[in-house]
C-alpha positions as CSV (number, residue, x, y, z in Angstrom):
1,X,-10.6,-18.5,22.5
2,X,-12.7,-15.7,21.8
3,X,-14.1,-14.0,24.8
4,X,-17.6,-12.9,23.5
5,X,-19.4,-10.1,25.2
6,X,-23.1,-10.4,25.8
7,X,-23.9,-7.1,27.4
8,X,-22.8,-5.5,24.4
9,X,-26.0,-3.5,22.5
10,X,-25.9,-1.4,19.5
11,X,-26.7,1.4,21.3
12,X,-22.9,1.0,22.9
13,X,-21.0,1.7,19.7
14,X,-23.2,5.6,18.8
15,X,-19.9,7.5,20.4
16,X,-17.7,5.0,18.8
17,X,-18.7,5.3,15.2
18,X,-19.0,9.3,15.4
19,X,-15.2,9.0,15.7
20,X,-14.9,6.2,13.3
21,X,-16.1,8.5,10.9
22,X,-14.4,11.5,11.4
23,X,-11.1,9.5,11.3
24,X,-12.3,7.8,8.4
25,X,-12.9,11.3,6.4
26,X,-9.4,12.1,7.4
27,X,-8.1,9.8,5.9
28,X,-9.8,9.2,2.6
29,X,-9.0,13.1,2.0
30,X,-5.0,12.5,2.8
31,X,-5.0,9.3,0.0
32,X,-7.1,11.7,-2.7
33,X,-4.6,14.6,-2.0
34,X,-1.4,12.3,-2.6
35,X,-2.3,9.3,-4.9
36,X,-3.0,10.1,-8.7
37,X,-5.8,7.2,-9.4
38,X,-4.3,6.9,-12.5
39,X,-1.1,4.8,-11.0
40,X,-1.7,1.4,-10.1
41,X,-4.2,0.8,-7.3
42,X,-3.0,1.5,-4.0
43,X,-2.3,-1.8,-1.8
44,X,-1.0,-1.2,1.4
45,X,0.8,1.4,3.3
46,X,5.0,1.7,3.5
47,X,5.4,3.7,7.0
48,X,2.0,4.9,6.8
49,X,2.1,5.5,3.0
50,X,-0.2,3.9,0.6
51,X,1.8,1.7,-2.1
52,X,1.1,0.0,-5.3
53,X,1.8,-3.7,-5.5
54,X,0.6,-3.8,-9.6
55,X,-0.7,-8.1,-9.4
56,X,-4.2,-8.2,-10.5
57,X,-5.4,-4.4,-9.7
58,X,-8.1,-6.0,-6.7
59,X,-8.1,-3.4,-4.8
60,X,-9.3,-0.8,-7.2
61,X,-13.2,-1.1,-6.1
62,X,-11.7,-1.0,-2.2
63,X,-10.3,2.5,-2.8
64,X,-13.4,4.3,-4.6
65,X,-15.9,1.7,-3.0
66,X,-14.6,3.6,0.6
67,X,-15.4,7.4,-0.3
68,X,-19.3,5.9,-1.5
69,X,-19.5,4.2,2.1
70,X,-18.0,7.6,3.7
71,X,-20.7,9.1,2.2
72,X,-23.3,6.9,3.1
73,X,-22.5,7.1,6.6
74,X,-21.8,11.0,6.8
75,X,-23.9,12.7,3.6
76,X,-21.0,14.2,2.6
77,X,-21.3,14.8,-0.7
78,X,-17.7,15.5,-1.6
79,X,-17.3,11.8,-1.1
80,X,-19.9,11.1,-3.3
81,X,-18.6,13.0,-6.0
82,X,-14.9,11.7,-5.8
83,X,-16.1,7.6,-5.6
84,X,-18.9,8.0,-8.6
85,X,-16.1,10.3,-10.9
86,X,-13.4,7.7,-10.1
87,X,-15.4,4.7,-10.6
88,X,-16.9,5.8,-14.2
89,X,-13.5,6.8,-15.4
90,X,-10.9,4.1,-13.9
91,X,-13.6,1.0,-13.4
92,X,-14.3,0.6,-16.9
93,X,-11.3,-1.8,-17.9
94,X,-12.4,-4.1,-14.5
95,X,-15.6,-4.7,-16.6
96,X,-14.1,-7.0,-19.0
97,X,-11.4,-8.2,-17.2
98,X,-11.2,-11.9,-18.0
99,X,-8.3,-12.6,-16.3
100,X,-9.6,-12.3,-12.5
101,X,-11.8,-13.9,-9.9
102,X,-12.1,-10.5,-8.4
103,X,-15.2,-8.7,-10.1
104,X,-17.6,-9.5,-6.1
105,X,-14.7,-6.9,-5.2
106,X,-14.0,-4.2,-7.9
107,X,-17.5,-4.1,-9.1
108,X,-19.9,-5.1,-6.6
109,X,-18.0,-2.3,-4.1
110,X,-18.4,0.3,-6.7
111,X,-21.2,0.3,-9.7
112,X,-23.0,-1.8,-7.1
113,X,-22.8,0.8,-4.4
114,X,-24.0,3.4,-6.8
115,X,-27.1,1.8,-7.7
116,X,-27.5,0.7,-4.1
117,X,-27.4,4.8,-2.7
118,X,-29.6,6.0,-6.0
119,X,-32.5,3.1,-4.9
120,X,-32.6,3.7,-0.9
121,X,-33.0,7.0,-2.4
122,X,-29.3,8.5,-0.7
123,X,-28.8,10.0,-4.3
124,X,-30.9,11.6,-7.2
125,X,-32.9,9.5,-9.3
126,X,-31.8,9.8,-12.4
127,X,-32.7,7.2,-15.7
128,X,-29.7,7.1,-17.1
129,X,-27.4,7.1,-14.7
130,X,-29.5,3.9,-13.3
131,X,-29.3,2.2,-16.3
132,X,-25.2,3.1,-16.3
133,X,-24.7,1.3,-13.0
134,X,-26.9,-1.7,-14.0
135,X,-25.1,-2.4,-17.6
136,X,-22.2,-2.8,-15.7
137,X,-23.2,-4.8,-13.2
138,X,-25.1,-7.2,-16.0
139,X,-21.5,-7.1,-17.4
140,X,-19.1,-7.9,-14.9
141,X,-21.5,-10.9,-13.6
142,X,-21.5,-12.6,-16.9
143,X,-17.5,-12.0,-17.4
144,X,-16.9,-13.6,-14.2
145,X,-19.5,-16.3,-14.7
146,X,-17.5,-17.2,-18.0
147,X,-14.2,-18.4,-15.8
148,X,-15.9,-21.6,-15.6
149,X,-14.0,-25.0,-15.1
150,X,-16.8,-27.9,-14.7
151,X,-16.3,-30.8,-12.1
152,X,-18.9,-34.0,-12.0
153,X,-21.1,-32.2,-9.6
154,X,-21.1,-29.0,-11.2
155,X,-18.3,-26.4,-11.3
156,X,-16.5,-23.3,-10.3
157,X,-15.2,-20.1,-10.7
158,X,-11.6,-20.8,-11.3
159,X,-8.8,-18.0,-10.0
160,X,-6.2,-16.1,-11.3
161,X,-4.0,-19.3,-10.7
162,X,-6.0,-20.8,-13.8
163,X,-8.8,-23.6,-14.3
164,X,-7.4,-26.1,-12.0
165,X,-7.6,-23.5,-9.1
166,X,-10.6,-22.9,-6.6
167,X,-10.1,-19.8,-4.5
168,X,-12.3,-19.8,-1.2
169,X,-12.5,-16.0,-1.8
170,X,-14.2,-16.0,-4.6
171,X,-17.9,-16.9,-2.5
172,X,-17.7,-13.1,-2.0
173,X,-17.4,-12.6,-6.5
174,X,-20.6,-14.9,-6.6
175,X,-22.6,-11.6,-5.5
176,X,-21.7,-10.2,-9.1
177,X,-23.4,-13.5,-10.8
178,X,-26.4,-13.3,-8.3
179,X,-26.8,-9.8,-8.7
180,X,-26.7,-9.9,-12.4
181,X,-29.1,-12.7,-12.6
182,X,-31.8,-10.6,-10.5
183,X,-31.6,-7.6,-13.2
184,X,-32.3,-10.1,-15.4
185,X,-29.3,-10.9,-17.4
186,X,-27.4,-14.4,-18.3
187,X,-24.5,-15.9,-20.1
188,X,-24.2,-15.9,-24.1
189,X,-22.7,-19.6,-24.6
190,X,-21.9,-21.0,-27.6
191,X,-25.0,-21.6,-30.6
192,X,-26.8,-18.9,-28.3
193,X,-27.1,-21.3,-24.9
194,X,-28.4,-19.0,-22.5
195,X,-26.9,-20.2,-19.0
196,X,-28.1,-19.6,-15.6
197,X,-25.8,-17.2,-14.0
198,X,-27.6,-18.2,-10.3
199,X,-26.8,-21.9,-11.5
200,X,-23.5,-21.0,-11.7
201,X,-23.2,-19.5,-8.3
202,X,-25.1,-22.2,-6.9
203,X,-22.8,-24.7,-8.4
204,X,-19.8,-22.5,-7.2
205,X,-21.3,-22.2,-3.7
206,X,-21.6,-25.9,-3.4
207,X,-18.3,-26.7,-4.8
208,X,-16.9,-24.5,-2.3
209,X,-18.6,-25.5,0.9
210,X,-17.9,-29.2,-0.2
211,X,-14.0,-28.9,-0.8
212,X,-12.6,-25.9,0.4
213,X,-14.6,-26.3,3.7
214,X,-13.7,-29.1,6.5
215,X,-16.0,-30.3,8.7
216,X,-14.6,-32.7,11.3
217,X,-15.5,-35.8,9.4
218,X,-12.4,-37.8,8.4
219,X,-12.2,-36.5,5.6
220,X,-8.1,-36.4,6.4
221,X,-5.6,-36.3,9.5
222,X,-6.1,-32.4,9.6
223,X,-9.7,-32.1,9.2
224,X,-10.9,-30.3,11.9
225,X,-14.2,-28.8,11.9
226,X,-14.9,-25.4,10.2
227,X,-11.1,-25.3,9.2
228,X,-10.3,-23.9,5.1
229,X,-8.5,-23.8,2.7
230,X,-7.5,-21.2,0.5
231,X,-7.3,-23.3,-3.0
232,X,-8.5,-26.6,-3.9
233,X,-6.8,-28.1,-6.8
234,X,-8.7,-30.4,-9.3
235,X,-8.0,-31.8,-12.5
236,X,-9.1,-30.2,-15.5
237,X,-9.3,-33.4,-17.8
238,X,-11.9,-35.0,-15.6
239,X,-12.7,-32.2,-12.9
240,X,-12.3,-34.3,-10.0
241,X,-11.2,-32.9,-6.7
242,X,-7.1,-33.5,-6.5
243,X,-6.2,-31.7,-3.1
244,X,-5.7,-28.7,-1.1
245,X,-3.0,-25.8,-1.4
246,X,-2.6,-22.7,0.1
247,X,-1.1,-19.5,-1.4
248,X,-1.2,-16.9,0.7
249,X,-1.2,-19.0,4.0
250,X,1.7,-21.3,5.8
251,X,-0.1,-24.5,4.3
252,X,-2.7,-27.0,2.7
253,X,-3.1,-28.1,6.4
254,X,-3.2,-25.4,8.3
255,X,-6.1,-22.3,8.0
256,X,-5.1,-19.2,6.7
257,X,-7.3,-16.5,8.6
258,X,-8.2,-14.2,6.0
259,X,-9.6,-17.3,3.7
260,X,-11.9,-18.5,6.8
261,X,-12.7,-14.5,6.9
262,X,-13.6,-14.7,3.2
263,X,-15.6,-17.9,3.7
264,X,-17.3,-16.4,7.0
265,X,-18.7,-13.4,4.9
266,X,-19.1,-14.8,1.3
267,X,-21.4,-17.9,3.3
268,X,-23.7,-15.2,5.5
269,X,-24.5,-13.0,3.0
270,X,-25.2,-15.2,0.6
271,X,-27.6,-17.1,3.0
272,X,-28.9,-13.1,3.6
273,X,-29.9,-13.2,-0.5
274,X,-32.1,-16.4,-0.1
275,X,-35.6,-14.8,1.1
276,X,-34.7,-12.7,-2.1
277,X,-34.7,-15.9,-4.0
278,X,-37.8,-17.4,-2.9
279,X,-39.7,-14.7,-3.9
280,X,-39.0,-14.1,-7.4
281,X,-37.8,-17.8,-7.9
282,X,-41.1,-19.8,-7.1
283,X,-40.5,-23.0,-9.0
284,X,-36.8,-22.9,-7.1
285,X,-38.3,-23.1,-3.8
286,X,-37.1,-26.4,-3.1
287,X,-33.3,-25.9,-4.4
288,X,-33.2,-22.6,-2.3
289,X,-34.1,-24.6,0.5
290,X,-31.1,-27.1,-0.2
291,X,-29.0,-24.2,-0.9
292,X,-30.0,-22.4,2.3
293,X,-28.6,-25.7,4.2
294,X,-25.6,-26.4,2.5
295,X,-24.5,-22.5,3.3
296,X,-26.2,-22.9,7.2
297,X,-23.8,-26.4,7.7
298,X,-21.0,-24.6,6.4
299,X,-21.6,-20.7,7.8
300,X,-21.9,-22.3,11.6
301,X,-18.7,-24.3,10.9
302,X,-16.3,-21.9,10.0
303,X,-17.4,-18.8,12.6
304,X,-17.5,-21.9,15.2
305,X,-13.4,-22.6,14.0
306,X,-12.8,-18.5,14.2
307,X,-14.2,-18.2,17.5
308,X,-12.1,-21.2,19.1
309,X,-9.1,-20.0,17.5
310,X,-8.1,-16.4,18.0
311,X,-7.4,-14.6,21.0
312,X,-9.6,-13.6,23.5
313,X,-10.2,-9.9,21.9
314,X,-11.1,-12.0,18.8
315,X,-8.2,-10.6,16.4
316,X,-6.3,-13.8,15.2
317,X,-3.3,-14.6,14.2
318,X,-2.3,-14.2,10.1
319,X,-2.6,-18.1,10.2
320,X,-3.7,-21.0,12.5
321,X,-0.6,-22.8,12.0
322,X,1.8,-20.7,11.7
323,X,5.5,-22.0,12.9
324,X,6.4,-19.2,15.1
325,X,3.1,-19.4,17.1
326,X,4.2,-21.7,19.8
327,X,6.7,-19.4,21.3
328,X,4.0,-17.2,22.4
329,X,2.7,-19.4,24.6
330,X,-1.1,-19.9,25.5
331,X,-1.7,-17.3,22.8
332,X,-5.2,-18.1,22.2
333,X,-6.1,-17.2,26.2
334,X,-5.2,-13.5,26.1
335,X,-5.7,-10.5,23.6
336,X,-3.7,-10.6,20.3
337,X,-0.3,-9.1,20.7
338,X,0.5,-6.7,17.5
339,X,4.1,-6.2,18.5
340,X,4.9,-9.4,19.3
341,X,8.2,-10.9,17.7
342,X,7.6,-14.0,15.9
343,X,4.0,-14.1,13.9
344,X,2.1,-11.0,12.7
345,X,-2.1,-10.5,13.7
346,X,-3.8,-9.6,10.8
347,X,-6.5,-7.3,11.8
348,X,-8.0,-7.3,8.1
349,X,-9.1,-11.1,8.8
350,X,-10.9,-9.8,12.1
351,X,-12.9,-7.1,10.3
352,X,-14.4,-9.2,7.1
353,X,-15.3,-11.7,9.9
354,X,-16.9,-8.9,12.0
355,X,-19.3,-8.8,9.5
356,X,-19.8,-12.4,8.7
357,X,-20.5,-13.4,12.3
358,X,-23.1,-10.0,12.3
359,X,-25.0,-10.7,9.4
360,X,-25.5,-15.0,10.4
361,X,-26.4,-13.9,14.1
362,X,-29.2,-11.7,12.6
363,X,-30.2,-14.3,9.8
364,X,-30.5,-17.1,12.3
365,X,-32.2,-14.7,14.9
366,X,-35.2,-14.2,12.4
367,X,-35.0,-17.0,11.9
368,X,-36.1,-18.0,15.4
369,X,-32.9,-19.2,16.4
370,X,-32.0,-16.9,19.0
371,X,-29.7,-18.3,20.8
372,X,-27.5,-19.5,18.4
373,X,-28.1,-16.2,16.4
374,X,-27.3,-14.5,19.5
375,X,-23.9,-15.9,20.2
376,X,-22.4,-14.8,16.8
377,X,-24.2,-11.7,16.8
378,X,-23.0,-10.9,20.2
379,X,-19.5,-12.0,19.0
380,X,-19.3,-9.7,16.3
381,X,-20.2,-6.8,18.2
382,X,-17.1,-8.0,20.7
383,X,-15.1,-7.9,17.7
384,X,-16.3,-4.6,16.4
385,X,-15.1,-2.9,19.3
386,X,-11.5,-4.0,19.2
387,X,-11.5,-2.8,15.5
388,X,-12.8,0.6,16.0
389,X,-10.6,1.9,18.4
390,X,-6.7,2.1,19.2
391,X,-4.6,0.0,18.5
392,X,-6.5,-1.2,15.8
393,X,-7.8,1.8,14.6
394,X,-5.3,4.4,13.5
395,X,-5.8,8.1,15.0
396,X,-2.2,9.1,13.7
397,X,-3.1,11.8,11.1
398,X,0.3,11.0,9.5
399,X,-0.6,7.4,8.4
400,X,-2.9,7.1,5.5
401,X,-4.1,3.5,6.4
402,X,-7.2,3.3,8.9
403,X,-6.9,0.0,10.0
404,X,-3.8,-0.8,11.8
405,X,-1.8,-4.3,11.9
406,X,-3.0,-5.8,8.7
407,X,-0.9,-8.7,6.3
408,X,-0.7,-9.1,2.8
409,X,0.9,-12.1,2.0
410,X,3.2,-12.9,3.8
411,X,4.7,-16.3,2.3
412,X,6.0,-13.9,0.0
413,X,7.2,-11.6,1.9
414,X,5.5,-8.3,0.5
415,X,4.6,-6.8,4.1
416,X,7.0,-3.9,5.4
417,X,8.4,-4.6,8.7
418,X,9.8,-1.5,10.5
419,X,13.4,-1.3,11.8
420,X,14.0,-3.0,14.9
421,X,10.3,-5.5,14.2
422,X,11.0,-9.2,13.0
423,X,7.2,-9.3,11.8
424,X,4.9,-6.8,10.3
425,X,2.7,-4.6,12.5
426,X,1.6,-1.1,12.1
427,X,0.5,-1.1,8.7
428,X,-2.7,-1.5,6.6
429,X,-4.1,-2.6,3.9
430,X,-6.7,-0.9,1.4
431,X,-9.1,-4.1,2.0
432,X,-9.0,-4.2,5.9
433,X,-9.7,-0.2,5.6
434,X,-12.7,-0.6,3.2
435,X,-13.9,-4.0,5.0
436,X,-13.5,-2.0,8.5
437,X,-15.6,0.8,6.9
438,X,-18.1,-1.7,5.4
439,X,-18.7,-3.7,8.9
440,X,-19.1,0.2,10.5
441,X,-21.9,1.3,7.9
442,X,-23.6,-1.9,9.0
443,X,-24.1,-1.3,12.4
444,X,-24.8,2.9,11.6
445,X,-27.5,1.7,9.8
446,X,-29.2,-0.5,11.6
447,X,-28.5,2.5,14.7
448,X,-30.8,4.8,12.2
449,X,-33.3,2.2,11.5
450,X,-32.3,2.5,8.2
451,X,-32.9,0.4,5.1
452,X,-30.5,-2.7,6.0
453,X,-27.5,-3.0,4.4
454,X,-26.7,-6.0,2.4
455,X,-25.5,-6.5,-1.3
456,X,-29.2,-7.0,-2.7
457,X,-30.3,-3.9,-1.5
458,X,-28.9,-2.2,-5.0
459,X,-32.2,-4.3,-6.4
460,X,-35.4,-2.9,-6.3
């Protein structure tokens, strides 16, 4: 179980992020000066090499979203430059791209970081360029509103698997509909239906949290409270709810750690959007309000699950079930072991939850409830400092990744393991580093008392 540390301030982490960000500068500029962004997107690193994995291209927004954050935490310009020239002239085909549930993490990490940086006034003001990022935010929030399979309570954006598929990831693509919806755009249907593209991501929302979240009710042998799973399966003749499956974790039944990450973050962030809501949505007030307790019920239950089960440090284990696990022993009553020999950690997990746990602690805390806002605050600070700092963070100017001890998918097998490992370690991946990045601005900013960092901040 996590250990959480409650002496822990902000103030603790100003030496630690000076060398996050020199480190992460490094190595942005050793990926620029041996990747040609015209290849396929790189994926995760090969002995310290970024890699290609060509699949769906999901990590595109990851790579040029990380020079815009550099930038926002440094000023350096050169970053600037390299993530607005790469997104305008690779992003374009991510636009349109039908085939995904991925546009919360190609778009929203790069057109939607521009716009963000040009309205907290980081960048110049300029009319066109505005009206550049927003088109393209209008557009990628209606494309991936149109991946719609309908259920008898509503619907859901269906994966890359097809329409009978419901990824728990894709809470974090609801940002594109959501964001879309605020600069005022919907979805064309057919004979000219306008729909609701914040229906839709309610609807999604609500699907989610209902079937790809358990909550210790009976619901079956292995429901255990704040447990997920990665895809929920229904039937596309009628849309009712089949079962659970898992892709990239050991099973339906156990919790892959980087879906509960997903779920963590997508659910907090979301709830972080609401006061948003309220004000420009007046004759909503009373859905919002439903909303803002379906996402509460289901936020508190899956940090509660990550907190019980990692390791005291708070960086679990690629999957709660995972077969090898036992032979470590009481694994969950000591720090994560990287180089262990029978089950990889996957730091990438740990650093989209950092942020998740972060933003409910503050939401609850205003809230006015402090002390349950304060546990998970308090817990992703704890977090926070295992991330940015060895062995999790990687200080070898050799290795391109800056994250260290991240997993892909490892079902399939795609993670390198070195010579003499049984499991992966070492290695990282191009989310974890952009996710490690994002949960670091987060904290610099609020250490500035600057404007506070959250998706809707790239609407005036």
């Amino acid at each position: 179980m996590m250990q959480i540390d409650y002496d822990l301030s902000l103030l603790d982490f100003q030496p630690i992020l000076e060398k996050f960000w020199m480190t992460s500068g490094e190595k942005i500029h050793s990926i620029e000066t041996g990747y040609d962004p015209n290849e396929s997107s790189p994926v995760f690193t090969v002995g310290g090499v970024y890699t290609s994995r060509s699949w769906t291209e999901w990590t595109r927004g990851f790579h040029f979203g990380s020079a815009l954050l550099q930038f926002d935490a440094t000023g350096d310009i050169g970053f600037f430059h390299s993530g607005r020239s790469h997104t305008i002239e690779q992003m374009s085909p991510h636009l349109s791209h039908m085939g995904v549930h991925d546009h919360g993490f190609n778009i929203i990490s790069t057109f939607g970081n521009l716009l963000r940086l040009m309205v907290e006034g980081k960048t110049a003001f300029d009319l066109y360029e505005k009206n550049l990022y927003q088109y393209a935010l209008k557009f990628s929030g209606a494309v991936q509103a149109a991946r719609w399979s309908s259920t008898p309570s509503g619907g859901y954006i269906y994966s890359f698997n097809g329409p009978h598929s419901l990824f728990v990831d894709t809470l974090r693509s609801c940002r594109s509909l959501i964001v879309s919806h605020f600069l005022g755009h919907s979805l064309g249907g057919e004979n000219d239906v306008h729909i609701s593209l914040l229906d839709r991501a309610f609807q999604h929302i609500t699907t989610t949290a209902a079937f790809s979240i358990y909550y210790g009710e009976g619901r079956d042998i292995y429901d255990v409270r704040g447990r997920t799973a990665h895809e929920a399966i229904f039937n596309i003749k009628n849309g009712s709810f089949r079962c659970t499956n898992s892709q990239q974790g050991y099973s339906p039944f156990s919790t892959w750690m980087r879906g509960l990450a997903w779920a963590i973050l997508g659910f907090a962030e979301e709830l972080e959007v609401l006061p948003f809501l309220l004000e420009r949505e007046k004759a909503r007030k009373n859905e919002i309000i439903g909303m803002k307790e379906v996402m509460l019920r289901a936020a508190r239950a899956v940090c509660d699950y990550y907190l019980e089960n990692t390791p005291t440090d708070g960086i679990p284990y690629w999957d709660s079930g995972a077969p090898q696990l036992h032979r470590l022993g009481d694994y969950l009553s000591r720090p994560a072991e990287p180089f262990n020999e029978y089950e990889p950690i996957d730091s990438s997990a740990a650093a989209i939850s950092a942020q998740g746990l972060l933003r409910l602690g503050h939401f609850l805390v205003d809230a006015g409830e402090g002390d349950s806002g304060s546990r998970y605050w308090q817990a992703g600070l704890t977090l926070c400092r295992s991330l940015l700092q060895p062995p999790y963070l990687s200080t070898d100017r050799g290795h391109q990744g800056l994250l260290l001890h991240s997993v892909y998918h490892r079902p399939n097998g795609w993670d390198f393991i070195h010579p003499g490992s049984h499991v992966p370690n070492g290695e990282s991946s191009m989310w974890g580093d952009y996710h490690v990045r994002e949960v670091a601005l987060y904290l610099l900013k609020l250490l500035r008392n600057e404007t506070y960092y959250c998706f809707a901040g790239c609407i005036e």
